[in-house]
N, C-alpha and C positions, 0 to 999 in steps of 0.2 A: 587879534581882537581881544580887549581886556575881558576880564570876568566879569564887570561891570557891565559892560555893554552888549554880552551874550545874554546875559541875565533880562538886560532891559527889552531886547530885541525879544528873546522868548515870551515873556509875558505881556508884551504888544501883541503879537500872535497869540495868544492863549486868550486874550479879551477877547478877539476878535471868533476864535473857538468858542468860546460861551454861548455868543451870541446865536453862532450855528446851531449851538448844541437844544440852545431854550426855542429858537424858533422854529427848527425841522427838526421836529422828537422823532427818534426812531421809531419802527411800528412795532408792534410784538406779533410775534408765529399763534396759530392756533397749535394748542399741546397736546397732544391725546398722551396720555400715561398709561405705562403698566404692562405687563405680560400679555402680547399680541398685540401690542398698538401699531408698532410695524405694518402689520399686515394692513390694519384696518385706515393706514393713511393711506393707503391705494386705492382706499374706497373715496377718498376724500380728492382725491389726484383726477379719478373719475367724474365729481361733483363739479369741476371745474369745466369739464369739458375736455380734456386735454386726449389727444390721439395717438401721439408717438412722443417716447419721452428717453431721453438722454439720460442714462443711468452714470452715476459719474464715483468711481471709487477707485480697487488698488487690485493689483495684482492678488494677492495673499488672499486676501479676502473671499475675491472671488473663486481662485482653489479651495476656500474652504468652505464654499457651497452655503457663505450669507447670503448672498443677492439673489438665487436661484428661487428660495420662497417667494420671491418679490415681484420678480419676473414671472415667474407663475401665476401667480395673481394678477397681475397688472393684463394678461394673457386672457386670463378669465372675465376682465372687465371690460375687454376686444380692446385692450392697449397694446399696440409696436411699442417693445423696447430695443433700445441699443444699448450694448453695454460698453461704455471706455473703461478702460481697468489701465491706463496706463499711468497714474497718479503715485506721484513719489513721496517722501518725507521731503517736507519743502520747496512746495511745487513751484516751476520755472514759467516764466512768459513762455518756453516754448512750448511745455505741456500742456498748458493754459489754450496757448493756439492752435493746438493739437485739436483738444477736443472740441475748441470752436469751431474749423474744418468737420470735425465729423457729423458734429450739430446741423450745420448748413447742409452738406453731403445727404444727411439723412429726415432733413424737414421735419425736426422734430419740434414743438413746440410746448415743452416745457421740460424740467431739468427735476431728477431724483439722486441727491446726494446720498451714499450710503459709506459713512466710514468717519474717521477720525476728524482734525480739523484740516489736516493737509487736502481731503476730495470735498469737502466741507467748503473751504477756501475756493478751491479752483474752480468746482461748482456755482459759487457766487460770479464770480470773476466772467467764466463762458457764460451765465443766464446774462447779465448785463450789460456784456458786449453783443452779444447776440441782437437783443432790442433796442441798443443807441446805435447798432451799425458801427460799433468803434473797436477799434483793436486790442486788447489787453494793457497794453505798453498806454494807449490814450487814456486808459482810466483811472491811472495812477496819482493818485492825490483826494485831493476833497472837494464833496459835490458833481463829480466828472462825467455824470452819468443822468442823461435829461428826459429818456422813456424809464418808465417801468421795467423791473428785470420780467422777464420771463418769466412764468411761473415755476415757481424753486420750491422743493418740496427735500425735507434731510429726515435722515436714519443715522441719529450719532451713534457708533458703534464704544466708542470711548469716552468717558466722564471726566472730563477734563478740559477742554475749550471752549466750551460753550457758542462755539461758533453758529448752534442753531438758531441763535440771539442776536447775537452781536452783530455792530453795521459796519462788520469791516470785515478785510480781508487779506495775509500776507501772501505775498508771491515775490520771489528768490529770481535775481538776476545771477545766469550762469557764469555769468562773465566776471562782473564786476563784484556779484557776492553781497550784494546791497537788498536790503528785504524793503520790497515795497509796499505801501499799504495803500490799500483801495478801500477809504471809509466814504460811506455813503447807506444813507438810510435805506435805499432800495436793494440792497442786498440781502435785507433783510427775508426768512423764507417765506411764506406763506403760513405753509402750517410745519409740525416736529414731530416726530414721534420719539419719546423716552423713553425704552422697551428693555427692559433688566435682563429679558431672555436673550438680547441681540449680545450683552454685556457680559455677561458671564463666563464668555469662553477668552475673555484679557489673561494672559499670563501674569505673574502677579508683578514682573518689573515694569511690563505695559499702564497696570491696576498704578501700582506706584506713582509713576511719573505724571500719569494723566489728572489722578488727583494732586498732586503739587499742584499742578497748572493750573486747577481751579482754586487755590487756594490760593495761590500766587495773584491772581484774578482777584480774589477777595480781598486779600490784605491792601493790593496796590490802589483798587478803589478807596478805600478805607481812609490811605492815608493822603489822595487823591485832596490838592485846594479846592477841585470839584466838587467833590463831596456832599451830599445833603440827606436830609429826612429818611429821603426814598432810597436812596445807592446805601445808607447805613445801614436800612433793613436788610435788604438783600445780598447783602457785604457779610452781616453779622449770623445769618440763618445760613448762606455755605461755608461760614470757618468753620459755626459748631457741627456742620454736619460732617463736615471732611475729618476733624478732629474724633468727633465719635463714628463714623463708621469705613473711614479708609483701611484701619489695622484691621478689621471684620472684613472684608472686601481683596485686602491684598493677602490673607492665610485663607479663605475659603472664598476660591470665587462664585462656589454656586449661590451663595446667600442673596437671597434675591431681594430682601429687605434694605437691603446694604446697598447694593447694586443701584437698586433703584432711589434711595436716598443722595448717592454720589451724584446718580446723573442732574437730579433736581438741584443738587449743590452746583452744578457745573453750569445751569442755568440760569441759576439764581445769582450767581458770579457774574456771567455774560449781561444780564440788566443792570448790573451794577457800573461794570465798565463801558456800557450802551454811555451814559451820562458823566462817570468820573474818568473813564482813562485807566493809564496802566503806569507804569515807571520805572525806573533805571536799571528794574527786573527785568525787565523783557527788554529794555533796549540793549542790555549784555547778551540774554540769552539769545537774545537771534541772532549774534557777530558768532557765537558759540557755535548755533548750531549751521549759517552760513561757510565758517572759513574751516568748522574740524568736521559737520556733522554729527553733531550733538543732538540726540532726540531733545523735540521743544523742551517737555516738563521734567526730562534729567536734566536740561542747561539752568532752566529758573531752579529747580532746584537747588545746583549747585551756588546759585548765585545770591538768591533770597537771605542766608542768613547773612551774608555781608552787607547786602542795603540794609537790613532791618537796625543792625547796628550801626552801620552811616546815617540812617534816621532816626535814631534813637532819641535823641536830645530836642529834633525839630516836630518830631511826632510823640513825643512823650505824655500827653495832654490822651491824646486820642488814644495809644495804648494802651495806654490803661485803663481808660474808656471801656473800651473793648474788650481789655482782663474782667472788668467787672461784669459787664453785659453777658459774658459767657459764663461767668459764675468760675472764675478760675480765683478770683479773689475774694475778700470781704469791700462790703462798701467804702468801708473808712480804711483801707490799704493807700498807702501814697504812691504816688504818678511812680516814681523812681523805681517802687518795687513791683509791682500790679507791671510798670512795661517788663520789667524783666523777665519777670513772672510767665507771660506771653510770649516771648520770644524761647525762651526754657522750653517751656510746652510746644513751640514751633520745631525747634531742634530735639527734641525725644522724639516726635513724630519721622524726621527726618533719618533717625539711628534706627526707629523700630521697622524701618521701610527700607534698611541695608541700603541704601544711596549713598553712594561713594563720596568724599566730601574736599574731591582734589582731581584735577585733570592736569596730569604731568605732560598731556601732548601740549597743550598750551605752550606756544612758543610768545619770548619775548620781546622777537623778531617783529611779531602780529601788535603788540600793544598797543601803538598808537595809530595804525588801521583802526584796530577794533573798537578803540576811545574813539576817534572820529567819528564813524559809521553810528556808534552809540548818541553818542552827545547830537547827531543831525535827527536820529529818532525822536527822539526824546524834546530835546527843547524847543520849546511852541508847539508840541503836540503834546505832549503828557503832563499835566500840572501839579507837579513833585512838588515835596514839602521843601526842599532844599539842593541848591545845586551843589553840583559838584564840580573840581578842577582836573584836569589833566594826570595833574601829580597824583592826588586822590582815586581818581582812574588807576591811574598802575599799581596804587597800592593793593587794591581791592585785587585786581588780573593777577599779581604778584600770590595775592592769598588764594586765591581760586586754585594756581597750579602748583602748590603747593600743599594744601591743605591746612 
C-alpha cells in the first residue's frame, strides 16, 4: 500500500472519529481531591447503593497494605469486598477474564479500581463486560459496549495515565503482543479520588515515568489535528505543572503539594486526550512495552524526544505556541526558536529524571513488527500532525536502541 493511500485511508477513518467524538462526548468522573479523599469515595460507593464490590489492583500493592484502609471502610459501610490482586503491567485478555469470572462467582455489583493505569484499565474492561454480557476479546474496538458499565469507582495510585478520565482502555494480547484498545465513553468511572497520601509512597523511578506519561499525554494532545479551545487548556495547565513539579515529586516524595499537583496534571492530560487523541508516542511505546516489557511511561519516555523532532517542522506553529503560553519564551520569539526552546526544556526534564535515553535490548530483528503494530495503532485512530514511512520508522527504532 503506497503512503498515499495509508494516508487517505487513515483520515477517512479519522473523519469518521470526529464525528464519534463531537456526538457521544465522554462523561467526566466526579473528583473528590486531597488528603483522605480515598477513604471518602467509599462513602460515595455507598451513595449508590452498591453491596459487594470487586476490588481490582496488583499484587504489590496489596502487600503493602494500600487497599486494606479501603476494605475496611467499605466493611464499615456493610460492603462485601473481594479483592483481585492478580493484575500485571499490561494486563492480558486473560487477566481481564480472570477477574470477570471472579466478578460473576462472587455477585458483585460494582467495581473499585485501586492502582496504576494497568488495574485502572482492566477495571474498565471487567465493569463493562460484565453489564453487556460480553467477553473482553468482544469489546475490543469502538463503541462495543451497548449497557452501561457497572458502576466503576478508581483510586489512581500513580500520576500519570489518567486513566480515571479517559474513555479508553489498553489490554495486551499474550500471544500476539498486539495492545488492544477498548475506547468507549462508558468506561468512563463514575467518580475518582486524587489522594497525594495514596501517592507518596512511588519510588522516585515509579514518580518518574508516570509523570512522563502524563506529559506525553499532554504534549500528544497538543499537537493532536484534534485539537481545540478546550483540549489546549487542559493540554497547557498539565505540561506547566509536570514541568514545575515532577523534579519536586521525583527528589522528595513526601511533598504532598507536588503530589497532588501531578495527580491533577495527570487528569487534566486524560480530558484532553478524552477529545484529541495520543500519537506515534504511544503507538511505539506500547510495541516497547508489548515485545521487551517496557514500563508504559519509561517506553514514551524513551520515545517522545524522537516524535517531537519528527514533528518539529509539522508542529512548529503550535510549539511555540505552547513555549509562549508557558512563559518559556518572549511573545515576540519566532516559531523556530520558542519550538526549540520547548523541546530543550522537554529534554532537561528528561536528564534531571536519570531516564536512560537508549534501550540496547531493542532487537532489529523486531523493527518492522514493531512498525507494523505501530502504524495499525496509530492511523485512523490518532490524528498526528504528520505521517510517517516505514524507513522513518526504523530510523527513529534505530535511535532509540542506540541512544
Amino acid at each position: 500500500m503506497s503512503q498515499l493511500t495509508t494516508i487517505l485511508k487513515a483520515k477517512t477513518k479519522l473523519a469518521a472519529l470526529k464525528v464519534i467524538i463531537n456526538v457521544v462526548p465522554a462523561p467526566r468522573p466526579i473528583v473528590l481531591l486531597g488528603s483522605g479523599s480515598a477513604l471518602r469515595l467509599c462513602d460515595t460507593i455507598n451513595h449508590v447503593g452498591a453491596r459487594r464490590v470487586l476490588v481490582v489492583t496488583d499484587a504489590i500493592l496489596l502487600k503493602l497494605g494500600m487497599v486494606a484502609p479501603l476494605v475496611q471502610r467499605l466493611a464499615e459501610l456493610n460492603i462485601e469486598a473481594q479483592v483481585f490482586s492478580e493484575v500485571m503491567p499490561d494486563p492480558t485478555l486473560a487477566v481481564v477474564e480472570q477477574g470477570l469470572t471472579m466478578l460473576h462467582a462472587t455477585r458483585c455489583d460494582a467495581v473499585l479500581a485501586v492502582g496504576g493505569g494497568s488495574s485502572i484499565d482492566a477495571a474498565k474492561v471487567i465493569a463493562l463486560a460484565a453489564s453487556n454480557h460480553k467477553t473482553p476479546q468482544q469489546l475490543i474496538g469502538i463503541l462495543k459496549g451497548r449497557q452501561p458499565s457497572l458502576p466503576l469507582f478508581v483510586v489512581p495510585t500513580t500520576a500519570g495515565t489518567g486513566s480515571e478520565v479517559t474513555a479508553g482502555a489498553v489490554i495486551s494480547d499474550a500471544i500476539t503482543h498486539q495492545k488492544n484498545l477498548v475506547i468507549d465513553p462508558k468506561v468512563v468511572p463514575l467518580a475518582t479520588a486524587i489522594d497525594p497520601t495514596i501517592m507518596q509512597g512511588m519510588p522516585p523511578h515509579i514518580t518518574a515515568d508516570t509523570g512522563v506519561d502524563a506529559l506525553t499525554h499532554a504534549l500528544e494532545a497538543w499537537m493532536s489535528e484534534f485539537a481545540n479551545a478546550e483540549t489546549d487548556y487542559y493540554a497547557s495547565a498539565a505540561i506547566r505543572m509536570v514541568l514545575q513539579h515532577l523534579p519536586t515529586a521525583y527528589q522528595n516524595g513526601k511533598d504532598l503539594m507536588a503530589r497532588e499537583a501531578l495527580g491533577l496534571a495527570a487528569h487534566y492530560a486524560g480530558l484532553a486526550i478524552n477529545q484529541a487523541a495520543l500519537g506515534y508516542v504511544h503507538g511505539f511505546a506500547h510495541q516497547l512495552g508489548a515485545f521487551y516489557g517496557v514500563p508504559h511511561g519509561r517506553a514514551n519516555a524513551l520515545v517522545l524526544p524522537h516524535i517531537l523532532a519528527f514533528n518539529q517542522k509539522a508542529s512548529e506553529a503550535r510549539l511555540a505556541e505552547l513555549a509562549r503560553r508557558l512563559g518559556l519564551v518572549a511573545d515576540g520569539t519566532a516559531n523556530t526558536v520558542a519550538a526549540m526552546q520547548l523541546i530543550a526544556q522537554i529534554k532537561q526534564l528528561l536528564a534531571t529524571l536519570n531516564i536512560p535515553t537508549s534501550l540496547p535490548s531493542l532487537q532489529e530483528a523486531d523493527f518492522a513488527e514493531i512498525t507494523e503494530k505501530a502504524f495499525t495503532e496509530v492511523h485512523g485512530t490518532y490524528a498526528v500532525p504528520r505521517y510517517m514511512t516505514a524507513a522513518q520508522a526504523r530510523q527513529i527504532l534505530t535511535a532509540i536502541k542506540n541512544g
